[in-house]
TIVO-764477 format. One record per atom (N, C-alpha, C): residue in one letter; x, y, z. Coordinates in steps of 0.02 Angstrom, whole numbers, plus 50000, padded with zeros to 5 digits. Example, Ala and Ser with C-alpha at 12.3 -4.5 7.8 and 13.67 -1.06 7.14 Angstrom:
A506604971650390/A506154977550390/A506604983550390/S506424988850354/S506844994750357/S506455000250394/
//
This chain:
X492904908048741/X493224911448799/X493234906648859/X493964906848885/X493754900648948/X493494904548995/X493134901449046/X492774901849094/X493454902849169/X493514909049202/X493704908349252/X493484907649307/X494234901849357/X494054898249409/X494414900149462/X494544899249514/X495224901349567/X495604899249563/X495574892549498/X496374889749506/X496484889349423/X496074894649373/X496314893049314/X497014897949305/X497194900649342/X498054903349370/X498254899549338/X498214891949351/X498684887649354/X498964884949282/X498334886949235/X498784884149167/X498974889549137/X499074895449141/X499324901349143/X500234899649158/X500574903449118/X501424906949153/X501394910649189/X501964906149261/X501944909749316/X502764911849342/X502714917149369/X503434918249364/X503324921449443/X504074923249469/X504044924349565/X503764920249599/X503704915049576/X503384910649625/X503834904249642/X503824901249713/X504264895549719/X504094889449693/X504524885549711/X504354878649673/X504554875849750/X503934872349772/X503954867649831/X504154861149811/X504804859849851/X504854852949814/X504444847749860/X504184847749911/X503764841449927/X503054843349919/X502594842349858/X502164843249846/X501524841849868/X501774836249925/X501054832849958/X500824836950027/X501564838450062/X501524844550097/X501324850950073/X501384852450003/X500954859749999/X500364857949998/X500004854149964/X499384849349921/X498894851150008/X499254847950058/X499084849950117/X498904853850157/X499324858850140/X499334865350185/X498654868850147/X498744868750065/X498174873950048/X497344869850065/X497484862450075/X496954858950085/X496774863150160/X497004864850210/X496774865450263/X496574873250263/X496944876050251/X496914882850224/X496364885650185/X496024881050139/X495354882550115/X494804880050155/X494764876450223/X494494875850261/X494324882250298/X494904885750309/X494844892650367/X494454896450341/X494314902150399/X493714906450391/X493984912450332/X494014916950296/X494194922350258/X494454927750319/X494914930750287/X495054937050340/X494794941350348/X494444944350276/X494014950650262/X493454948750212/X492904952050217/X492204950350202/X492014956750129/X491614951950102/X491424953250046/X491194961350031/X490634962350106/X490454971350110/X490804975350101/X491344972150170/X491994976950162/X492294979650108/X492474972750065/X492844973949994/X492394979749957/X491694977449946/X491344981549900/X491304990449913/X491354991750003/X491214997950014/X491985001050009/X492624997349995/X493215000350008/X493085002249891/X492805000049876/X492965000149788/X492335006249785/X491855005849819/X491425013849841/X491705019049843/X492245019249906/X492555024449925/X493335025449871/X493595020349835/X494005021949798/X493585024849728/X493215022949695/X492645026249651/X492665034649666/X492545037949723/X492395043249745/X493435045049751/X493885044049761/X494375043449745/X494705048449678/X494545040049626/X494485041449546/X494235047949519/X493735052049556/X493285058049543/X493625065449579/X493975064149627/X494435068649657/X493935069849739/X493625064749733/X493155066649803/X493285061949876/X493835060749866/X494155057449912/X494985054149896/X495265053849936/X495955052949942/X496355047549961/X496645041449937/X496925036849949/X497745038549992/X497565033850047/X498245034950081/X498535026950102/X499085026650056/X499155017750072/X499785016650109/X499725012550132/X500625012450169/X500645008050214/X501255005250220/X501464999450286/X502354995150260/X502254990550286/X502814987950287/X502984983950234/X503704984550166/X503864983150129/X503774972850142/X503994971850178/X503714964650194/X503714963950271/X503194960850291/X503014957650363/X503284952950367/X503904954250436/X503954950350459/X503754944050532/X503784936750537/X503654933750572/X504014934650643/X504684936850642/X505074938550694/X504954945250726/X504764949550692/X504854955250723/X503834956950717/X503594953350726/X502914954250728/X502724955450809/X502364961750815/X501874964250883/X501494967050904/X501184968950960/X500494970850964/X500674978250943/X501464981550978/X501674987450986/X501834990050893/X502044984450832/X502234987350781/X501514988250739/X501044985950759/X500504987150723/X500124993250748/X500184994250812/X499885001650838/X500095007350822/X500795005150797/X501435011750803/X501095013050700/X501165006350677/X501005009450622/X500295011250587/X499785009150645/X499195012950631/X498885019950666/X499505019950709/X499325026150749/X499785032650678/X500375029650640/X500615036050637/X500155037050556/X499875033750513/X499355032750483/X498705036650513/X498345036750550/X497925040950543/X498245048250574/X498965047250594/X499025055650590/X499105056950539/X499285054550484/X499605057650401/X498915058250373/X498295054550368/X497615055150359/X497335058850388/X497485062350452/X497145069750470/X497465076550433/X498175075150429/X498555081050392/X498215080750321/X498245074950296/X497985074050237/X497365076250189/X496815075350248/X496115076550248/X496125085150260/X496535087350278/X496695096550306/X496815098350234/X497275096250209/X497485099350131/X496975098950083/X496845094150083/X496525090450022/X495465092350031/X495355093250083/X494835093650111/X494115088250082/X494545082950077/X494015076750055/X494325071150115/X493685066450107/X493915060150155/X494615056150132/X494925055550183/X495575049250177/X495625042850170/X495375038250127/X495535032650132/X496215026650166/X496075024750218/X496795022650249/X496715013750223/X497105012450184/X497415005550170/X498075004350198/X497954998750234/X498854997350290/X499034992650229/X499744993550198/X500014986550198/X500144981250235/X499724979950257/X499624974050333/X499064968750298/X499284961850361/X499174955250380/X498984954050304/X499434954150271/X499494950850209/X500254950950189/X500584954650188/X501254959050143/X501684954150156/X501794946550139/X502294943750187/X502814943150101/X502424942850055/X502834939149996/X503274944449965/X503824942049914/X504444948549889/X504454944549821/X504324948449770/X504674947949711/X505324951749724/X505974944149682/X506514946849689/X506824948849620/X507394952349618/X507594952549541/X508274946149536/X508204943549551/X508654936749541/X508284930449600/X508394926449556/X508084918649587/X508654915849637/X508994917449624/X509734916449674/X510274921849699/X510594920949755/X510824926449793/X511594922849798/X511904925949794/X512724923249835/X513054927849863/X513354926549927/X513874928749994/X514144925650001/X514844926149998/X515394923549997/X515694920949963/X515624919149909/X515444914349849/X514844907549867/X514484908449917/X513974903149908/X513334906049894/X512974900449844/X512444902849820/X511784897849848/X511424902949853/X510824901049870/X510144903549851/X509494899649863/X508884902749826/X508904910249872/X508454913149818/X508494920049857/X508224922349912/X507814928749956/X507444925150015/X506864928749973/X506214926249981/X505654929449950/X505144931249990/X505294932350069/X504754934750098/X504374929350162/X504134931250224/X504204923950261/X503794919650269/X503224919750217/X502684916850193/X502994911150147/X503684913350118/X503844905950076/X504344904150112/X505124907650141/X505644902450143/X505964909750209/X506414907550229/X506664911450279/X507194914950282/X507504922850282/X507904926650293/X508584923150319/X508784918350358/X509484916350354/X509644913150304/X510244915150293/X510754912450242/X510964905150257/X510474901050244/X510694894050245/X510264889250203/X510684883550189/X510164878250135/X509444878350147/X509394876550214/X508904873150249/X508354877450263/X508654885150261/X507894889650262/X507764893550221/X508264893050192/X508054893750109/X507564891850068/X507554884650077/X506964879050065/X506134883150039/X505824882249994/X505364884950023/X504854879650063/X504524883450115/X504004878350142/X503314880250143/X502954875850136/X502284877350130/X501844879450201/X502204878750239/X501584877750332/X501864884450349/X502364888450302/X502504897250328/X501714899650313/X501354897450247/X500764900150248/X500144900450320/X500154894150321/X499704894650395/X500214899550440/X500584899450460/X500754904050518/X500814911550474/X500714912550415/X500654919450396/X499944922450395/X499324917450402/X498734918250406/X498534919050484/X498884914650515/X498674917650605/X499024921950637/X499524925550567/X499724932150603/X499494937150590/X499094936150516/X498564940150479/X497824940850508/X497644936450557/X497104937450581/X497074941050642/X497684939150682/X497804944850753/X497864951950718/X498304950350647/X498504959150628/X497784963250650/X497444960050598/X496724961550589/X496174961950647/X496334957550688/X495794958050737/X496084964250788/X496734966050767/X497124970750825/X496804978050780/X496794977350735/X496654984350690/X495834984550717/X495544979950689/X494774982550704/X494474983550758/X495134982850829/X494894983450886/X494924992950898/X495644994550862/X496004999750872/X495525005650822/X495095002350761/X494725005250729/X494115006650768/X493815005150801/X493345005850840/X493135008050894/X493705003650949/X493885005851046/X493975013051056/X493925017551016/X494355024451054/X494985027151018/X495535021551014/X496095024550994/X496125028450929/X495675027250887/X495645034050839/X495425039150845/X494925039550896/X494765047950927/X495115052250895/X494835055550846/X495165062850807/X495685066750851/X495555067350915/X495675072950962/X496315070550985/X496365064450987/X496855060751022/X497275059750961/X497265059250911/X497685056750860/X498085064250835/X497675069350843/X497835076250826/X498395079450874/X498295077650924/X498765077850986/X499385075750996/X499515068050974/X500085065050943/X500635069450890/X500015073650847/X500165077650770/X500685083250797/X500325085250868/X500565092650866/X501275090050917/X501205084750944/X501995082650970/X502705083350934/X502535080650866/X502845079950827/X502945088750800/X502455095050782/X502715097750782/X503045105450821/X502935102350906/X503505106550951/X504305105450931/X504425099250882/X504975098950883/X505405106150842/X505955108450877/X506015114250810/X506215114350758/X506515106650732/X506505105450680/X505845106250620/X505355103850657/X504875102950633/X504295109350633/X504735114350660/X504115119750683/X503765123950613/X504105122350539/X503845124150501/X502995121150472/X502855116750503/X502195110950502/X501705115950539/X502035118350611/X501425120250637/X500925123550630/X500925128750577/X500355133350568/X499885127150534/X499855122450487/X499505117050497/X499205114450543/X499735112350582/X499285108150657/X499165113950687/X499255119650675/X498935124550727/X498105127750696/X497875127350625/X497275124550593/X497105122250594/X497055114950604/X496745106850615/X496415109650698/X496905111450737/X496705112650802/X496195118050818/X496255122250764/X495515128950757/X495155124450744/X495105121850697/X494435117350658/X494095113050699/X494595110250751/X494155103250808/X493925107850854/X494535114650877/X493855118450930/X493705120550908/X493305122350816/X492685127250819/X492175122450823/X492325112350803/X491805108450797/X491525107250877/X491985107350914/X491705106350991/X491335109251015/X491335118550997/X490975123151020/X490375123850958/X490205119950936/X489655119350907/X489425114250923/X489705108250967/X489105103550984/X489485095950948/X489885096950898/X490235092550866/X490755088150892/X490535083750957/X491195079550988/X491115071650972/X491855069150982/X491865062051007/X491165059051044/X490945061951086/X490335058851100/X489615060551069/X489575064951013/X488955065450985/X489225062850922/X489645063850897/X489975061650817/X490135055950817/X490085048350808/X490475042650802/X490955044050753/X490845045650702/X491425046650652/X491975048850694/X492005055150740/X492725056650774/X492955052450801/X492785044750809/X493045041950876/X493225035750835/X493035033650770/X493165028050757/X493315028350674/X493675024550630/X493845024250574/X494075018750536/X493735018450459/X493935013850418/X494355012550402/X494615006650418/X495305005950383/X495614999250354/X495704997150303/X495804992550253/X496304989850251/X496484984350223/X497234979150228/X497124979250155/X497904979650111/X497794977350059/X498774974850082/X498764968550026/X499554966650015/X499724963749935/X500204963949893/X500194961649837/X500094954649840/X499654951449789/X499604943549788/X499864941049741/X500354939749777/X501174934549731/X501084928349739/X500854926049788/X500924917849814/X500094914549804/X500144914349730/X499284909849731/X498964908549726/X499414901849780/X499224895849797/X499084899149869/X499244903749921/X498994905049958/X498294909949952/X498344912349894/X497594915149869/X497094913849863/X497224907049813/X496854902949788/X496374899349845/X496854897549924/X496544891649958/X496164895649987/X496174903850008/X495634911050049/X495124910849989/X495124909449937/X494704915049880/X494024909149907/X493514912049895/X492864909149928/X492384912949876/X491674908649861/X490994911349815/X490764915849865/X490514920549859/X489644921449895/X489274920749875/X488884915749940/X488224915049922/X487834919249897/X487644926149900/X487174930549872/X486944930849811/X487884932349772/X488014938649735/X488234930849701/X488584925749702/X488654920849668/X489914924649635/X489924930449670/X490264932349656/X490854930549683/X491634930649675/X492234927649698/X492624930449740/X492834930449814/X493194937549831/X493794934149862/X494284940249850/X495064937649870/X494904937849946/X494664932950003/X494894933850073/X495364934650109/X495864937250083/X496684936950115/X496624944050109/X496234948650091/X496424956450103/X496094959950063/X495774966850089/X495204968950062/X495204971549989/X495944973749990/X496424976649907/X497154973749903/X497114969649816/X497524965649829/X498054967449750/X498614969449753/X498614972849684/X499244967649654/X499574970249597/X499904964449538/X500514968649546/X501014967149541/X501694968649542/X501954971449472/X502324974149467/X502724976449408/X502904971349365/X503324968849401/X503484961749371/X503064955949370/X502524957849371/X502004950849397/X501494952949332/X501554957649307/X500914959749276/X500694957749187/X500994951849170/X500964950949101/X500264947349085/X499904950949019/X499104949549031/X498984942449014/X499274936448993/X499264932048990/X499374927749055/X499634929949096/X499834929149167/X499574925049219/X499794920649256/X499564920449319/X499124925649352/X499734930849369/X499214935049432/X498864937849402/X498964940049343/X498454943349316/X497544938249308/X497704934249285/X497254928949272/X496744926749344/X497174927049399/X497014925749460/X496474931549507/X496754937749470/X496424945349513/X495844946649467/X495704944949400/X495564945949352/X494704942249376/X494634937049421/X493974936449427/X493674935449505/X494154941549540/X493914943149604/X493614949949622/X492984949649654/X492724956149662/X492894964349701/X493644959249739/X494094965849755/X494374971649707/X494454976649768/X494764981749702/X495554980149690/X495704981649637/X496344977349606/X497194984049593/X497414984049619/X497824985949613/X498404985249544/X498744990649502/X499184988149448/X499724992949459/X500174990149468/X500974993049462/X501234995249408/X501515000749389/X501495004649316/X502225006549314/X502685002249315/X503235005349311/X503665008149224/X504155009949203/X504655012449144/X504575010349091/X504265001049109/X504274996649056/X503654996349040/X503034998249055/X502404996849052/X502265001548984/X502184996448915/X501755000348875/X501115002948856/X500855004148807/X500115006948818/X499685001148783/X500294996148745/X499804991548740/X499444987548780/X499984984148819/X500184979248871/X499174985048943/X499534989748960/X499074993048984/X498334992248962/X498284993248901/X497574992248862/X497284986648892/X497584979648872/X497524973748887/X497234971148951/X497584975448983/X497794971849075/X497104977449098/X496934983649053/X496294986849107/X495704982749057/X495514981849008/X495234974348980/X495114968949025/X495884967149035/X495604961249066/X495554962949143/X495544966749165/X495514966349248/X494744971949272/X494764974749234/X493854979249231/X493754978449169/X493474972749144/X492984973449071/X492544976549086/X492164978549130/X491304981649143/X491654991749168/X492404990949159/X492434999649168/X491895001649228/X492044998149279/X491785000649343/X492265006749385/X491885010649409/X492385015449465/X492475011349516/X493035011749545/X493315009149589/X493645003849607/X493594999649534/X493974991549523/X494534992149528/X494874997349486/X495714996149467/X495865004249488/X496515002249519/X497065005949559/X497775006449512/X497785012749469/X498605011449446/X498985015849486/X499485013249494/X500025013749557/X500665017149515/X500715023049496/X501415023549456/X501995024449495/X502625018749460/X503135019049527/X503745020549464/X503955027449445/X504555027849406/X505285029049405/X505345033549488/X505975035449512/X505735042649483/X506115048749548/X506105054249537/X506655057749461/X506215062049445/X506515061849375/X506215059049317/X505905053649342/X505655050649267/X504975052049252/X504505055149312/X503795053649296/X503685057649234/X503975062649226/X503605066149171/X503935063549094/X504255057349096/X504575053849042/X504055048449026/X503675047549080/X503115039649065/X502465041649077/X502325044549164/X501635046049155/X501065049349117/X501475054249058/X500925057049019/X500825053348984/X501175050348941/X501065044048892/X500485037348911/X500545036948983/X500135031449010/X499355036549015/X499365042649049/X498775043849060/X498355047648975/X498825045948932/X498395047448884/X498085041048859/X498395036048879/X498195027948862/X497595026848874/X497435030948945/X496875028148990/X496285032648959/X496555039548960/X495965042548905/X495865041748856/X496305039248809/X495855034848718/X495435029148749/X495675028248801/X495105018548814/X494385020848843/X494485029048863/X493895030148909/X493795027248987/X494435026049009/X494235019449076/X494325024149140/X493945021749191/X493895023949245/X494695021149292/X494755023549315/X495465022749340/X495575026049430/X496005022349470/X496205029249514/X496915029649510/X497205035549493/X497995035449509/X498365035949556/X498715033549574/X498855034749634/X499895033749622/X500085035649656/X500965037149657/X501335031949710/X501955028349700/X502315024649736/X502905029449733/X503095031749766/X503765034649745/X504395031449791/X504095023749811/X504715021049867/X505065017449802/X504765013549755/X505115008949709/X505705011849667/X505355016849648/X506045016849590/X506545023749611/X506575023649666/X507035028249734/X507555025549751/X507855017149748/X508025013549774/X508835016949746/X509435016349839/X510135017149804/X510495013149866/X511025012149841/X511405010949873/X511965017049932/X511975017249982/X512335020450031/X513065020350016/X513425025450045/X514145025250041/X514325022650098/X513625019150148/X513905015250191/X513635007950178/X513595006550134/X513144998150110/X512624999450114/X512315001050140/X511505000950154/X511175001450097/X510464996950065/X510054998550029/X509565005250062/X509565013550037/X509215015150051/X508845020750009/X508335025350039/X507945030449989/X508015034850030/X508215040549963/X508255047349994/X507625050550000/X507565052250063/X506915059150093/X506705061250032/X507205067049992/X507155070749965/X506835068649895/X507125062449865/X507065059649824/X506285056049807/X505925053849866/X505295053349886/X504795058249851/X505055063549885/X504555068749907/X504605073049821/X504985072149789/X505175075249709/X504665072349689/X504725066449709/X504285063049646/X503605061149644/X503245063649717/X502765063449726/X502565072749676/X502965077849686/X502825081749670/X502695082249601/X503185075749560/X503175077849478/X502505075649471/X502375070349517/X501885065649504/X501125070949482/X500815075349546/X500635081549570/X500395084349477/X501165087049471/X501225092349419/X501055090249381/X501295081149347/X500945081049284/X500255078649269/X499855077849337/X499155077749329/X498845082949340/X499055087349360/X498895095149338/X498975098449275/X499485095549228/X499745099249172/X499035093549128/X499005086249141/X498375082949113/X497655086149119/X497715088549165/X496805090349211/X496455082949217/X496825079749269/X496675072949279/X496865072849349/X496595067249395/X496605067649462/X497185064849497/X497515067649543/X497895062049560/X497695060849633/X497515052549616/X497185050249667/X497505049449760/X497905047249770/X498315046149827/X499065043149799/X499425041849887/X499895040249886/X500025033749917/X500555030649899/X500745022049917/X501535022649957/X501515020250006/X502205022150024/X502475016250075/X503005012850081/X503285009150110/X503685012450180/X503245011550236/X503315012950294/X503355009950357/X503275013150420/X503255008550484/X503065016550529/X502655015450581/X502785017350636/X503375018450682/X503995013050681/X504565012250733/X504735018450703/X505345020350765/X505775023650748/X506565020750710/X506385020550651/X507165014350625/X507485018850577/X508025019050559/X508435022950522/X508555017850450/X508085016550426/X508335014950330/X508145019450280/X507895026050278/X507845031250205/X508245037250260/X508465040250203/X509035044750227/X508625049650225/X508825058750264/X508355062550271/X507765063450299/X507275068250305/X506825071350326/X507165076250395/X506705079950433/X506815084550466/X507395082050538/X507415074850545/X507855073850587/X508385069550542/X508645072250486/X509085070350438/X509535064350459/X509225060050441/X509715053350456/X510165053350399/X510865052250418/X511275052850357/X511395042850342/X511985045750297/X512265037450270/X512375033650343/X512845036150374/X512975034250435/X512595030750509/X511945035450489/X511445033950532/X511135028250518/X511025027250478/X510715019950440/X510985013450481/X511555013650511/X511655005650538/X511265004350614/X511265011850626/X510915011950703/X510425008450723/X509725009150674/X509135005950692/X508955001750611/X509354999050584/X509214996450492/X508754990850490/X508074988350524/X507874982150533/X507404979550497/X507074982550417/X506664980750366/X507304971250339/X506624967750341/X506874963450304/X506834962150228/X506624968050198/X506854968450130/X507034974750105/X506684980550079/X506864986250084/X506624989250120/X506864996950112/X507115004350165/X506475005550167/X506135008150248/X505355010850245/X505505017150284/X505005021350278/X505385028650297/X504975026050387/X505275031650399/X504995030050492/X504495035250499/X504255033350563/X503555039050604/X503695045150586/X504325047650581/X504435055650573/X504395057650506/X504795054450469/X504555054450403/X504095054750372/X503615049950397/X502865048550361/X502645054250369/X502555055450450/X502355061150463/X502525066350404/X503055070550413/X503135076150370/X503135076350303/X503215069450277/X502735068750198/X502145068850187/X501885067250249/X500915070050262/X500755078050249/X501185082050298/X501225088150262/X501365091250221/X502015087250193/X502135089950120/X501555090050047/X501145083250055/X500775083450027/X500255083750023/X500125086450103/X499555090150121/X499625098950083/X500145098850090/X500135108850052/X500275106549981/X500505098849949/X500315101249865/X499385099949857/X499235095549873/X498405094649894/X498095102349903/X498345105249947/X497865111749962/X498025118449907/X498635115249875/X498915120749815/X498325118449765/X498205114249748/X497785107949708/X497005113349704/X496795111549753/X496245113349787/X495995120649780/X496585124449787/X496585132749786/X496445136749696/X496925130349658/X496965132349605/X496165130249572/X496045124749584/X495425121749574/X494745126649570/X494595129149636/X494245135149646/X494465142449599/X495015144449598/X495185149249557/X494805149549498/X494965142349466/X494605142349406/X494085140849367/X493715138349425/X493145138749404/X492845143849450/X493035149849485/X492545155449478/X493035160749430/X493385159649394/X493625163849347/X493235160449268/
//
């Protein structure tokens, strides 16, 4: 058996990945780059695979979400607040239904890389490499930034460390104050669109004043005032992995420093693999993408090789099938997982395989289409008696118009108004929002039935 290293990736098949053509310049960049400090720390990692463990068991709730790819241009102090402020409102709705703790993972200060489905793109009739995200090569349509370059990594790491140092300020300072984040909640539902939410936020709001008048505040509780919250991004690029991944001293153990949960792509996931090979001997919890094509062999293999020791809380399967299909794949997969006996958390993407095209150009996802498939998702781990762990969702704080629908129904039309994802459609603040509630009442349906039956 060979012995894995951080760079035995490398004699492995690797696929989504660029080919730098000046090699002394990459040779470089990761040289300096394994000099820098790690972004996120070893504890961290271990207590976020704790709380996903408790997850896996139905005793806590995964809530993942952020931006389909980060960009370098549109990076600010204001898009990271907007999208961690509307995040722990969907984690209070969340925590209401479900009545277990919320795990909040941002897709942040990592998310820069894109698996594409073609290596090349053409407009106009000219062709060019495709864009893969701004960690390798750059969004205009031209030779020259096309290119990939290696020194996007350093400036994707000192935007990853403000991300981060901006989150753990915002995790700590005040701005999560329960009271204050709940407040935001109920803004959202004076709207009268939205006034079907409120008997919700008008519960959440019994529950904080019955905790006040018992003695239970922001200033006797730290928990109300401050909260955990985790970066995970897929690791496509690495050679940028590779130059963060660091020993500890302690534990003698390997951890991905580029983000506390770091998961494998659909297309990334073949067990002979690169990424697989690469996640395969880091002590983070590991994320796996489970899409149409994923068999139960291939599955066997990949939870083998990525938790041989069947620990709770290592591996994260992510099922992403398109509404309509879950109940065509996911039972088949979750019976996989019960002949192997493996500890698992499930958790639902329902942005991936949503994807349409507009009758006005636009790549986008329907509201409605979302929210189905979180539901089949729901049903057929209910029809299993198996957990379903959380949800994964491609989002933002802004107010931007790329998924069609929710309560302020953006149509086809609306989409050109605010369209500014540089790869795909992320639903906006309002959206998130009211998919917090939506699956805050299948959670509390969950919950209700739960009790039923076991005092019957």
């Amino acid at each position: 058996m060979t012995t894995w290293t951080k760079s035995s990736w490398r004699s492995k098949p690797r696929i989504q990945m660029p080919d730098y053509p000046d090699q002394a310049a990459l040779n470089a960049v990761e040289a300096r780059l394994s000099r820098y400090p790690v972004l996120v720390f070893a504890g961290e990692a271990r207590r976020l695979r704790k709380e996903l463990a408790a997850a896996g068991r139905g005793e806590a709730f995964l809530l993942q979400g952020g931006d389909c790819a980060e960009s370098f241009e549109q990076f600010s102090s204001d898009m990271i607040r907007d999208t961690f402020k509307v995040m722990l409102q969907m984690a209070i709705v969340l925590t209401h239904g479900a009545k277990v703790p919320v795990i909040k993972v941002g897709r942040m200060a990592g998310q820069f890389a894109k698996p594409r489905s073609t290596p090349m793109e053409t407009v106009d009739g000219v062709e060019l490499p495709s864009y893969r995200g701004d960690i390798i090569n750059d969004l205009a349509f031209t030779p020259e930034s096309r290119i990939a370059n290696p020194d996007n990594m350093l400036r994707a790491y000192t935007q990853a460390a403000a991300t981060l140092n901006l989150l753990r300020a915002f995790s700590t300072g005040g701005y999560a104050d329960v009271h204050k984040v709940h407040g935001w909640t109920l803004g959202f539902t004076d709207s009268e669109k939205a006034a079907k939410y409120r008997d919700i936020a008008t519960r959440i709001s019994d529950t904080l004043d019955f905790m006040a008048a018992a003695g239970v505040t922001p200033d006797t509780a730290h928990t109300l005032q401050s909260v955990d919250f985790y970066t995970s991004h897929e690791s496509l690029l690495l050679e940028y992995e590779e130059a963060l991944c660091r020993q500890e001293a302690e534990t003698g153990k390997w951890l991905a420093g580029s983000g506390h949960m770091i998961w494998i792509g659909d297309r990334t996931r073949q067990p002979d693999g690169a990424h697989v090979e690469f996640a395969s001997g880091v002590q983070n919890p590991i994320g796996l993408k489970c899409g149409p094509t994923m068999e139960a062999d291939d599955l066997k293999k990949l939870m083998r090789k990525l938790n041989p020791d069947n620990e709770e809380g290592r591996l994260t399967l992510i099922a992403r099938f398109g509404a309509g299909s879950v109940g065509d794949h996911l039972p088949r997969l979750i019976k996989t997982v019960k002949e192997e006996g493996a500890n698992v958390v499930w958790t639902c993407d329902p942005m991936h395989g949503n994807t349409i095209k507009s009758s006005s150009g636009y790549k986008t996802r329907p509201f409605d289409s979302v929210l189905r498939e979180v539901r089949e998702f729901f049903a057929v781990h209910s029809n299993e008696g198996t957990v379903p762990g959380g949800v994964h969702f491609e989002m933002t704080g802004q107010d931007v118009t790329e998924c069609t629908g929710g309560v302020r129904a953006v149509s086809d039309e609306d989409l050109s108004a605010r369209y500014h994802t540089a790869c795909d459609p992320r639903l906006n603040a309002s959206q998130s929002l009211e998919l917090a509630f939506l699956v805050a009442e299948e959670l509390s349906a969950r919950r209700t039935s739960s009790v039923a039956k076991a005092a019957g």
